[in-house]
C-alpha positions in Angstrom: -21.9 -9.1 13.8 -23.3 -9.3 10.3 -22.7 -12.1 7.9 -22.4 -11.7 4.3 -26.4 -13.3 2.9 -26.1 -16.5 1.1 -26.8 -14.5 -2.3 -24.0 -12.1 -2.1 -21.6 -14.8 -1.1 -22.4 -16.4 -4.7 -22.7 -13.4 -6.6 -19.1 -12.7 -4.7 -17.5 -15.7 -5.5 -19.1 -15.7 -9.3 -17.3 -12.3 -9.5 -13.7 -13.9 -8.0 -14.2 -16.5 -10.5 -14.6 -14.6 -13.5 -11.5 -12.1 -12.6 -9.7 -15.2 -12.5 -10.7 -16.8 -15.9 -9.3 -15.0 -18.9 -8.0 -16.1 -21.8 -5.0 -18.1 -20.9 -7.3 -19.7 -18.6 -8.8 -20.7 -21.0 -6.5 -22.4 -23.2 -3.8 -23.9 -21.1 -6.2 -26.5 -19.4 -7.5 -28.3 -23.4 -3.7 -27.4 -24.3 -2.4 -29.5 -21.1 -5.1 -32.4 -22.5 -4.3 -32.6 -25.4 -0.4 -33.0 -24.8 -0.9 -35.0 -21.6 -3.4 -37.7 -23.0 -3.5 -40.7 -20.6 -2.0 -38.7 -18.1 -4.2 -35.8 -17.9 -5.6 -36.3 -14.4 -2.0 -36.7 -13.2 -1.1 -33.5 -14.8 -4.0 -32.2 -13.9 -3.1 -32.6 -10.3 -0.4 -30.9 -10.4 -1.6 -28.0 -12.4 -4.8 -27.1 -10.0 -2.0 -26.7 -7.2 -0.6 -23.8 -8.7 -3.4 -22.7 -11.2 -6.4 -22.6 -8.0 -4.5 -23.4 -5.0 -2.3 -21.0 -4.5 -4.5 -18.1 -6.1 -7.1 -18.6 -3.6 -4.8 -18.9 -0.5 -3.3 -15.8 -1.9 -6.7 -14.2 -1.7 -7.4 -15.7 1.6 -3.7 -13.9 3.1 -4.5 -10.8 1.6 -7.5 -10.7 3.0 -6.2 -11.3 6.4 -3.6 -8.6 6.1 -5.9 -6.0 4.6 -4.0 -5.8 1.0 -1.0 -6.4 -0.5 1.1 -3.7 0.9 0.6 -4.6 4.5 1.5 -8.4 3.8 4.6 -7.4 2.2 5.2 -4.5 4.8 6.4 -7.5 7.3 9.2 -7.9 5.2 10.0 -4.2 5.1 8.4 -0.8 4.1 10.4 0.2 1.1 10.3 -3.4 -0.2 6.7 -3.5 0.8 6.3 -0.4 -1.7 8.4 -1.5 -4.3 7.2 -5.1 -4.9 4.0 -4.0 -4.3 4.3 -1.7 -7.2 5.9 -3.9 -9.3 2.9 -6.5 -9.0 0.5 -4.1 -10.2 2.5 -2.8 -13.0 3.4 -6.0 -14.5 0.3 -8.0 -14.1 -1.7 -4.5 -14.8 -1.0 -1.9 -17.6 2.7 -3.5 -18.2 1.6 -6.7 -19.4 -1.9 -8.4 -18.0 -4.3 -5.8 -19.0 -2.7 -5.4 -23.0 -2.4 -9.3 -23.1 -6.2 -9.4 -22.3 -7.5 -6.9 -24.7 -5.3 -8.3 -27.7 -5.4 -12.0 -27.2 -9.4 -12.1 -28.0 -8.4 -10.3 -31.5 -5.8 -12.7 -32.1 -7.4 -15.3 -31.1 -11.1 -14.9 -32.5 -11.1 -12.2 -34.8 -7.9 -11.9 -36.8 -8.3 -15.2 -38.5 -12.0 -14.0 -40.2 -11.6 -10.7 -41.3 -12.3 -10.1 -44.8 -9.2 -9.3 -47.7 -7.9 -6.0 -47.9 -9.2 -4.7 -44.4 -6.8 -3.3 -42.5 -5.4 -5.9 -39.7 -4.1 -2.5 -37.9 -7.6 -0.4 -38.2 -9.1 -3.7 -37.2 -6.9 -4.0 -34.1 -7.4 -0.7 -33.4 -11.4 -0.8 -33.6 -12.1 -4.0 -31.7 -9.6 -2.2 -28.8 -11.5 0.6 -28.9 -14.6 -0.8 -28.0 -13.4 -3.6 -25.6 -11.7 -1.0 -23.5 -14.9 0.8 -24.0 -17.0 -1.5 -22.4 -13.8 -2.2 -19.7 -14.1 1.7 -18.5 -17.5 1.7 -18.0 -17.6 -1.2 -15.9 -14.2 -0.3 -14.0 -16.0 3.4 -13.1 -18.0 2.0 -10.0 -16.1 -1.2 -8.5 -18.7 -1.4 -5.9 -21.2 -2.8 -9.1 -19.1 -5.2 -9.9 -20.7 -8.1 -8.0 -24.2 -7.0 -9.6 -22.4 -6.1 -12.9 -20.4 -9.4 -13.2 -21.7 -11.9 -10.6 -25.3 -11.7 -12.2 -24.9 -10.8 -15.8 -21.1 -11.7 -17.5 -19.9 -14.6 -15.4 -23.2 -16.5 -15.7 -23.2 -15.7 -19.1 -19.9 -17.5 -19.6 -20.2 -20.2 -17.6 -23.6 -21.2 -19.9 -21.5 -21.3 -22.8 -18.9 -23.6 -21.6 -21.1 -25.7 -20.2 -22.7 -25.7 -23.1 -19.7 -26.5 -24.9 -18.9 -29.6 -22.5 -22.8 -31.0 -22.8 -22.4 -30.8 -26.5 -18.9 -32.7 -26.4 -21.1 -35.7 -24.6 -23.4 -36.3 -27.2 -21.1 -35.5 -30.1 -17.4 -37.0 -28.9 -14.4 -36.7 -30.2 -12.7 -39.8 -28.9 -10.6 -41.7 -27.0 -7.8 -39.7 -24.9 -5.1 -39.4 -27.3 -1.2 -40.9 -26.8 1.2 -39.0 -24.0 3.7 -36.3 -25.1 7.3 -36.6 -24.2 7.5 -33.6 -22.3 4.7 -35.4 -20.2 6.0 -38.8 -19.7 8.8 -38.7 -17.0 6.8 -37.0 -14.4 3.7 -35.3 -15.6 2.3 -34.1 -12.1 5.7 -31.3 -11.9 4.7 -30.8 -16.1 1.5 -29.6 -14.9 2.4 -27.8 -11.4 4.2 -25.6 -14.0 1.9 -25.3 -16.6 -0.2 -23.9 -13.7 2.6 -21.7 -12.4 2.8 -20.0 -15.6 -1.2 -18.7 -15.6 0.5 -16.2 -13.3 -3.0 -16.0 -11.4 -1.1 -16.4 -7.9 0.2 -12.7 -9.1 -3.5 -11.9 -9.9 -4.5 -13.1 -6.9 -2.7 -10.6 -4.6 -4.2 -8.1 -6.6 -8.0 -9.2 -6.6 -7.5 -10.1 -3.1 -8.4 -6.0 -1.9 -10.9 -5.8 -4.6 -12.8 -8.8 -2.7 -12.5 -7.2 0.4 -13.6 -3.6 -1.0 -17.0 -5.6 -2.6 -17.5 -7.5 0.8 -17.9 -4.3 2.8 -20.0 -2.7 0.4 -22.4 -5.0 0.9 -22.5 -3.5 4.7 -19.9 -5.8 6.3 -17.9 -3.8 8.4 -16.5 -6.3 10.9 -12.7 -7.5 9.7 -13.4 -10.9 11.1 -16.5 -11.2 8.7 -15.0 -9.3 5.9 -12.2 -12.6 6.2 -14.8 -15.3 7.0 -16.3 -13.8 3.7 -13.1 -13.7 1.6 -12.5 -17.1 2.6 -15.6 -18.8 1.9 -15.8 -16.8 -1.9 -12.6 -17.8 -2.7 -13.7 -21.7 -2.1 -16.2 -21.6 -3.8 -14.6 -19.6 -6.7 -11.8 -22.7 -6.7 -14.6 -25.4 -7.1 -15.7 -23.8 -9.7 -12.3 -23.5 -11.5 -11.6 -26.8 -10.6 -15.1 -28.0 -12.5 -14.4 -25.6 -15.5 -10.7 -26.9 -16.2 -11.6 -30.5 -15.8 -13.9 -30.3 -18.3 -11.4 -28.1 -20.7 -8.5 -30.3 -20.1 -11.5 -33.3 -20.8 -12.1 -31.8 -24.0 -8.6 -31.3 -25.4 -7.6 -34.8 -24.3 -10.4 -36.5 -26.3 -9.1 -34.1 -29.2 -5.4 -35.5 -28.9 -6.3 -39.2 -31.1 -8.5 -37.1 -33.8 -6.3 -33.8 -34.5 -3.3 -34.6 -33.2 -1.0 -32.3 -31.4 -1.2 -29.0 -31.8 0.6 -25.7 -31.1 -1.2 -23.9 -28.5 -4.4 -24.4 -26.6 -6.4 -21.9 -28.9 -5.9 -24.2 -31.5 -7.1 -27.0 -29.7 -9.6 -25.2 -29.1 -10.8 -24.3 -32.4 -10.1 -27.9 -33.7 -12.9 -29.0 -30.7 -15.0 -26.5 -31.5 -15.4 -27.0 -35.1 -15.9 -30.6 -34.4 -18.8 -30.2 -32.3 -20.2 -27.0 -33.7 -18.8 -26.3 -37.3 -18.5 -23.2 -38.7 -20.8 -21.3 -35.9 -18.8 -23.1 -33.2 -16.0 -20.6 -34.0 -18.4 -17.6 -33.5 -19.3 -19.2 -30.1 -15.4 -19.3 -28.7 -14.8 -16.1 -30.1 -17.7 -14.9 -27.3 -16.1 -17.1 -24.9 -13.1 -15.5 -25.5 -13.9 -11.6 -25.4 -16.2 -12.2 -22.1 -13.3 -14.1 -20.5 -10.8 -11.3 -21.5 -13.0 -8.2 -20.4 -13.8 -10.0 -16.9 -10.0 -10.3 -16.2 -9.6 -6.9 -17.7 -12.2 -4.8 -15.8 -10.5 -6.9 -12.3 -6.9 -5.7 -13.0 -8.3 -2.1 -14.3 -10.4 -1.7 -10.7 -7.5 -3.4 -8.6 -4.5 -1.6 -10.0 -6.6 2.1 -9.8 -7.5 1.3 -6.3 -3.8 1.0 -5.4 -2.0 3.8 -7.4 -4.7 6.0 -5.5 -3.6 5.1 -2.5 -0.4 6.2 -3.0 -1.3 9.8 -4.0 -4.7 12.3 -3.5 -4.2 14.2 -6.3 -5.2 11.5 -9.1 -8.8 10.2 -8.4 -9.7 6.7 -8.8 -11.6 7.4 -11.8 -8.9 9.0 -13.7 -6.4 6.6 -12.8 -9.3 4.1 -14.6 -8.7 6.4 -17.4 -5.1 6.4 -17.5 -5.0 2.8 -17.5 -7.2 2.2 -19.7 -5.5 4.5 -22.4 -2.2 3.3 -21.6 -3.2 -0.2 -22.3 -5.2 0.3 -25.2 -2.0 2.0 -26.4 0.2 -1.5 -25.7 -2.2 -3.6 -27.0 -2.5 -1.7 -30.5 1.9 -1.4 -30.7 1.9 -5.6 -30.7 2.0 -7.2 -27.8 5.0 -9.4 -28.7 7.6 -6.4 -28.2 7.2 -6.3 -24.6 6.4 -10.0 -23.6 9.9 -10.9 -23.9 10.8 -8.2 -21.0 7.6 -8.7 -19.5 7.6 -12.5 -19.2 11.1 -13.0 -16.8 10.1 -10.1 -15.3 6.8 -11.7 -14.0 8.8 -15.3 -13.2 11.2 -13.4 -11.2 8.7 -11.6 -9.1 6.4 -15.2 -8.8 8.4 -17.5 -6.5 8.5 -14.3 -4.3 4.7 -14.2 -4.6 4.1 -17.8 -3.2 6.2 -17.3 -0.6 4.8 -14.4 1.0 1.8 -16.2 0.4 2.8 -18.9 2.0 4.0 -16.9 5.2 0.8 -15.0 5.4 -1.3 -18.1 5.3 1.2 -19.5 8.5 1.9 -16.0 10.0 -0.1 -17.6 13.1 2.5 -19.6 13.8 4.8 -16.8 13.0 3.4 -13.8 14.6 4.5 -11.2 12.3 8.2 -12.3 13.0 10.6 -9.9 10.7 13.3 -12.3 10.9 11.3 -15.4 9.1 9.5 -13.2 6.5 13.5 -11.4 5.5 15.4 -14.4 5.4 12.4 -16.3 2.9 12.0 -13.5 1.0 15.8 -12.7 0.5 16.6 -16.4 -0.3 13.6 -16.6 -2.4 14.5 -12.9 -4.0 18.2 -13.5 -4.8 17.8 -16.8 -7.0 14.8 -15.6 -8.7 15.9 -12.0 -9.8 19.2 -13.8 -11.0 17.2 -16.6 -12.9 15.3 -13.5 -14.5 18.2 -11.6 -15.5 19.5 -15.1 -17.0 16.2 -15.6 -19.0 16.2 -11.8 -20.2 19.7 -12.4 -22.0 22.1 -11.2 -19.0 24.2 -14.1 -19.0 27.0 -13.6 -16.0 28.7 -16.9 -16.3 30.0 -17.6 -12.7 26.7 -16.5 -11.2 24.8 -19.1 -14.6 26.9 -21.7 -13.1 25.7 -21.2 -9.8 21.8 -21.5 -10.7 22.9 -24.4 -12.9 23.7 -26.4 -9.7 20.9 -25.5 -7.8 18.2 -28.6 -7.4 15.4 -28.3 -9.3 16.7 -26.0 -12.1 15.7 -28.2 -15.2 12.7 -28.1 -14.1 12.1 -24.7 -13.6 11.9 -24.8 -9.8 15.4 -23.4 -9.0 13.8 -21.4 -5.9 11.9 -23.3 -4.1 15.3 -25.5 -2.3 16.6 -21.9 -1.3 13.7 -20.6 -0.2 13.0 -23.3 2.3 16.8 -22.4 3.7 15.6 -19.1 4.2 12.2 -19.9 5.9 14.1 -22.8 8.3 17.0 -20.5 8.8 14.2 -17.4 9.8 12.6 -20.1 12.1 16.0 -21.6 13.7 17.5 -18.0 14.2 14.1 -16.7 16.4 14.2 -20.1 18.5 17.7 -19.2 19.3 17.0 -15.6 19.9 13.9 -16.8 21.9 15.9 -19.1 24.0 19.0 -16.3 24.5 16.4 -13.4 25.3 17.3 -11.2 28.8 14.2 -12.6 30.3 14.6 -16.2 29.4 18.5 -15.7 30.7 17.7 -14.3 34.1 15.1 -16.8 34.3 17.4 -19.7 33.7 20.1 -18.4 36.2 17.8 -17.8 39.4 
């Protein structure tokens, strides 16, 4: 049985890394510093549950199920198709891929062009190329561990450290006062502020991608292929555990100097100056583009791979191209017209998302059991479609006053009570069933 070699692990696990860090990635965690202050590490906590913890477990169970569409498939087929779908539309061309190829504009570009250029012909131009650059790289997914693992994510990760060693020796301060949203219980503050990276989405995506890189390194044996998955995706969360320690470091120390700010790209500018001055911003703009086209390329090669499964007659490579047009197209029409159907969309399908991540991880225990995986996912389903028809404007009254009631719904965590129902209901049903079977009955009467 062949293992993958210690170099290919890393260069795999680089690679899971970078499709991870994007943008938001790279502002929420200075962002949740900055507004935390002396209870950053607290947050913190909270936030690396949901911002690495659950993205690498869901790595980890789509792994062990061999993709998406067979984890969800224990639920039922035409769910299994439909969800499916619906992941790698929304996080793909409907929203992720768009976000990532407009938010380094935005964010890095917009705010230098020169008077009287065109902010549309600019838009348009910087798209061009970084979709560009996202084509050719998406064209052969089986370089993308030799692509990004040895060339863009090591090139990243020297300019934040960078960024961090330069923070030692020119500091900012002391970490600054606590916001209110962050003072009654800052360890559920961040737990959502993680929640809403949406990389537990992204993570059932890059989970087949993973496992498509593995074996083209010449692992063939599923059990290795796993072992593989497993170890990469470790290793990929120590390193996004090191990286957003040090980001939420850095925007803390800010908080006392700048004072609070409106997003985390504004923190980060206002740290960036500090240490750097005027070429500091030159430097994040970098940061931000390579962060952007590594989450890019990963949602690009991931979503492809899957809407070629589903039919023969569209090859991989021009689903790449269809993607890539189609998103180009979103990004250049202004992102903010679809994020408001896009954003309840995505926190509707979510608390679905952990679950079955959550089964897969146990399906051990639950051998594949139907029962457990349609009750969770129906309790789980029901509460957070009606949550996301609430948030998109559908107000039903009788059905608001339901959710209103529910535990947890201030807090944004209105599924979790009924999807425990469903999983103990699941599990209490089959030990009935179990205990009622014709085998167990003749058993008990002889």
């Amino acid at each position: 049985m062949k293992n993958l070699s210690k170099k290919d692990l890393l260069l795999v696990s680089l690679m899971l890394f970078s499709l991870f860090f994007g943008a938001g990635n790279l502002i929420f965690p200075p962002f949740l510093g900055q507004s935390a202050g002396n209870k950053t590490w607290v947050a913190m906590a909270g936030f690396l549950i949901t911002a690495v913890g659950f993205p690498i477990l869901g790595v980890v169970a789509v792994a062990k199920s061999n993709g998406l569409y067979n984890l969800a498939k224990k639920v039922n087929p035409i769910f299994a198709l439909i969800f499916t779908t619906l992941i790698y539309l929304s996080i793909g061309p409907g929203l992720g891929i768009p976000r990532a190829g407009s938010l380094p504009f935005e964010m890095a570009v917009a705010p230098y062009l020169p008077q009287g250029m065109s902010r549309t012909l600019a838009l348009f131009l910087f798209t061009l190329v970084f979709f560009a650059v996202a084509y050719w790289l998406s064209l052969s997914p089986s370089k993308l561990v030799d692509r990004m693992g040895k060339v863009l994510t090591p090139t990243l990760l020297f300019l934040i450290a960078i960024i961090f060693i330069s923070s030692l020796f020119s500091p900012l301060g002391s970490y600054g006062n606590t916001a209110p949203e962050y003072v009654a219980n800052p360890f559920l503050k961040g737990f959502l502020e993680g929640y809403l990276t949406m990389d537990t989405i992204a993570a059932l995506n890059f989970g087949i991608v993973i496992s498509l890189t593995i074996k083209s390194r010449g692992i063939k044996d599923e059990n290795s292929v796993i072992s593989s998955s497993i170890k990469a995706g470790l290793m990929a969360g120590l390193l996004l555990i090191v990286i957003y320690s040090m980001l939420a470091h850095l925007g803390a120390t800010s908080g006392n100097l700048y004072g609070s700010t409106s997003n985390g790209a504004e923190t980060l500018t206002n740290v960036m100056s500090h240490i750097f001055g005027a070429p500091g911003l030159v430097l994040l703009a970098v940061v931000f583009t390579l962060a952007c086209l590594t989450t890019s390329v990963g949602l690009i090669t991931s979503c492809s791979q899957y809407f070629g499964s589903l039919t023969s007659r569209i090859s991989y490579k021009n689903w790449v191209r269809i993607l890539v047009l189609s998103s180009m197209s979103l990004a250049n029409m202004g992102l903010n017209k679809i994020l408001s159907i896009s954003v309840p969309i995505l926190n509707g399908i979510y608390p679905i998302a952990i679950m079955l991540i959550v089964l897969g991880i146990l399906n051990k225990y639950f051998k594949d059991n139907s029962t457990i995986y349609k009750l969770t996912i129906l309790f789980t389903g029901v509460v957070s479609f009606l949550d996301a028809l609430s948030q998109l404007g559908l107000n039903i009254d009788f059905l608001n006053k339901l959710l209103y009631k529910l535990p947890l719904y201030s807090q944004g965590l209105c599924w979790l009570v009924p999807a425990l129902i469903g999983l103990l209901l699941g599990v209490i049903l089959c030990l009935f069933r179990e205990k009622l079977s014709p085998s167990k009955l003749k058993s008990t009467l002889n």
